[in-house]
N, C-alpha and C positions, 0 to 999 in steps of 0.2 A: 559450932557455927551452923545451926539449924535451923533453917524454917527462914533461909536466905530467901530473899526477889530470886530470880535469874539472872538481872543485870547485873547486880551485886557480887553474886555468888561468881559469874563469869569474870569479871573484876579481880576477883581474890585468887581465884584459880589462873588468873595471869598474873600476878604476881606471885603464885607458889612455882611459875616456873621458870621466874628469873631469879629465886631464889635456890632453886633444887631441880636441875632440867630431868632428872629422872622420875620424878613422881610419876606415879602409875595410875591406872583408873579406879584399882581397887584402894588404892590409898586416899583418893579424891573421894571418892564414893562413901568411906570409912570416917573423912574428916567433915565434912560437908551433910553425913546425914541422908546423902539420897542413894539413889537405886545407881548401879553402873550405865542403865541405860541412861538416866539423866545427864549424867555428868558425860556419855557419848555426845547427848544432844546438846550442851556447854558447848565440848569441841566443836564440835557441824559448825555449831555458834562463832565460833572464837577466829576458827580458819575460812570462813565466810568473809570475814572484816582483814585477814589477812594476819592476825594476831599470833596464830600459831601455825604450825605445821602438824599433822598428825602423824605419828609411827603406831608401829605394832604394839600393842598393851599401854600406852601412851602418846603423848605429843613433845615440843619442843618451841619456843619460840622462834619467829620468823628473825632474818636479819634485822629486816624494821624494827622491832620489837625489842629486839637486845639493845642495838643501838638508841631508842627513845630512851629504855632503862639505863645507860651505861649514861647517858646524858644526864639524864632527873636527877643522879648520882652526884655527879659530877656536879650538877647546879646548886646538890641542897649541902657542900662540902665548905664550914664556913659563910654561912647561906647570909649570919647576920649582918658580919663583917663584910661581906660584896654590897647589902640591901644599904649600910651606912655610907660604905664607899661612892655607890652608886648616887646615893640621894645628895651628899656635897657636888658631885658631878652635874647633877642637875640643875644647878644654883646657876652652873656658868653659860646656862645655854638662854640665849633671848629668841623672840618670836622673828619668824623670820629668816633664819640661822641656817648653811647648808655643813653639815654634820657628817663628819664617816665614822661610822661603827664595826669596829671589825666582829671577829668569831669568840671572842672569850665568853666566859658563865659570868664576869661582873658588869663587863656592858649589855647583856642580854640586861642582866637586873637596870639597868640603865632605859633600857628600852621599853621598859614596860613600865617608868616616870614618864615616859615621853606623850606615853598614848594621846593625853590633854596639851601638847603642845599646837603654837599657831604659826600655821604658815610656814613647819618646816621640810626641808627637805635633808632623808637620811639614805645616805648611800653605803653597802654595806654588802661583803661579801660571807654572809651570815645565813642561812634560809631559815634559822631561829630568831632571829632579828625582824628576818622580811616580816615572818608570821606569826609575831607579836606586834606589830604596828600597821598589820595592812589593812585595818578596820577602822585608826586611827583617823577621823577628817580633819585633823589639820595639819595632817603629814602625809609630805610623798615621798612613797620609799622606792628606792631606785637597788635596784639587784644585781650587781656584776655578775656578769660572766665567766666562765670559768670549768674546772673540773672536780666534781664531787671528791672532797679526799674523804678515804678510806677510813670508815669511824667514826665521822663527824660530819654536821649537817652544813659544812662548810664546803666551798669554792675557792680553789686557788690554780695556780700554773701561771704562763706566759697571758692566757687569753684574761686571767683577772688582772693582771698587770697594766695589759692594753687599754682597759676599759677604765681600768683609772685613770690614763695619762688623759679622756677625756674631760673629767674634771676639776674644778677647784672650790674647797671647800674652806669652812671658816676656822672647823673644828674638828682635831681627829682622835677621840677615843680610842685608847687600845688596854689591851691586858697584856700579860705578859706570864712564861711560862716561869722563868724564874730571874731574878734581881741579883747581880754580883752586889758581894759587898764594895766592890771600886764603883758600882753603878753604873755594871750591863748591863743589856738587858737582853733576853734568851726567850729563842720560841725552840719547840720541840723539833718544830720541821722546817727544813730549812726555804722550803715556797714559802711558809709562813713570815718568814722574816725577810724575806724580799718583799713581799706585801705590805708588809707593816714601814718597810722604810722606805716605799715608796708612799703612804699614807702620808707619811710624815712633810715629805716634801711638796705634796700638793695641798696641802692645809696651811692656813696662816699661822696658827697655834693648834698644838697638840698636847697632850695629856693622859696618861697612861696609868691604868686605875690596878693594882695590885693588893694584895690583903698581906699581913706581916708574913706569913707562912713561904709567900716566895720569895722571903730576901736573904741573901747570904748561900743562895744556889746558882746552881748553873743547868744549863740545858743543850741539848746537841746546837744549836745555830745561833751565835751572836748578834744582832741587828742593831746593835747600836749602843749608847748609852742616854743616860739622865741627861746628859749635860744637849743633846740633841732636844728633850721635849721642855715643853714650857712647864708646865704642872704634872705633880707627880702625888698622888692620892692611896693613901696607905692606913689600915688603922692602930687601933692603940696597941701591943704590942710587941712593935717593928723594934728593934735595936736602936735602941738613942744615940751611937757613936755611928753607926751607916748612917742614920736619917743627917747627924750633923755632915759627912761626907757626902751626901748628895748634896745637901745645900749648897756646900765650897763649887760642886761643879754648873752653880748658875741657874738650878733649876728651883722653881716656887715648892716647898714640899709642903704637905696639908697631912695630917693625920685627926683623924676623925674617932 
């Protein structure tokens, strides 16, 4: 990998250290082709922008930094299945429309259909969300309030609760952590699914976007079931005897 830009080269060499937090300078220096001072002056570079931390004979990635990768991760997991899930999702949205979008990786993909949307308004306790549509001019994205959870670029507690009973919505997007096969529905934390069932209830209709992988698990906090949401969006897959048992419990099921 020789005869990198700097930009480039800085690039790779963040990502060599959310692959391997130990690399050293002489290993960067070794793999990269250049002098140890260069690859010091990368770091200078990299902990400038906040990307890294510097140690002795080395560096480390910052919180920031883990967290964006442990995210990108998580986004590109099944990337196709959320991008199909999401695009039926956006069939059901018209101009106009007031929208909540919670914190999952398949309405984020959801949200970045929307950028070309008119006249809507997305309310969402996501900061992945906000900051894929907040460039969008035909969307106002409204940002609850709340408390950074631990890991995630999400907001939840009592004060995101509150901020929702100010609203009502047309349409409430969710994901979900995983799918009983009787058709619960499971978030990992348990603020998560007080959020989510209060979404529920200030939307006319709701619709909960899952890929086959979470069905037939469970998760620390129950918030509901199938038979609560209007549409239920899954793709190909999913177990053909659950998908018929969600049906029985009333809800529209879609698989894509």
């Amino acid at each position: 990998m020789k005869n990198l830009p700097s930009a480039a080269r800085q690039a790779k060499i963040r990502d060599r250290f959310s692959e391997k937090p130990g690399v050293s300078i002489g290993e960067l220096a070794q793999e990269f082709g250049v002098s140890e001072m260069t690859i010091r002056r990368d770091l200078a570079a990299l902990e400038a922008k906040s990307h890294i931390q510097r140690t002795h004979g080395g560096a480390m990635l910052t919180e920031r930094m883990m967290l964006e990768f442990d995210y990108r991760d998580r986004r590109a997991i099944n990337r196709a299945a959320k991008c199909a899930i999401a695009a039926e999702a956006r069939k059901r949205v018209q101009p106009g429309q007031r929208l909540i979008l919670d914190t999952g990786t398949t309405t984020l993909e959801l949200a970045a259909l929307l950028k070309d949307g008119e006249n809507l308004t997305v309310i969402t306790p996501s900061l992945a969300v906000a900051s894929e549509l907040q460039h969008a001019a035909g969307v106002e994205v409204i940002l609850l309030g709340g408390v950074i959870r631990r890991g995630s670029p999400d907001l939840t507690g009592p004060a995101t609760e509150h901020c929702l009973e100010l609203f009502a919505a047309d349409i409430a997007f969710q994901g979900a952590d995983a799918i009983g096969l009787d058709g619960s529905i499971y978030n990992s934390d348990l603020r998560l699914a007080r959020v989510d069932q209060l979404m529920r209830r200030v939307a006319t209709r709701s619709c909960v976007l899952a890929d086959h992988t979470k069905i037939g698990h469970t998760a620390l906090a129950r918030s509901g079931t199938l038979a609560d949401v209007d549409t239920f969006i899954t793709n190909r897959g999913a177990p053909a005897e659950a998908l018929k048992r969600f049906a029985k419990l009333g809800t529209e099921v879609v698989v894509v």
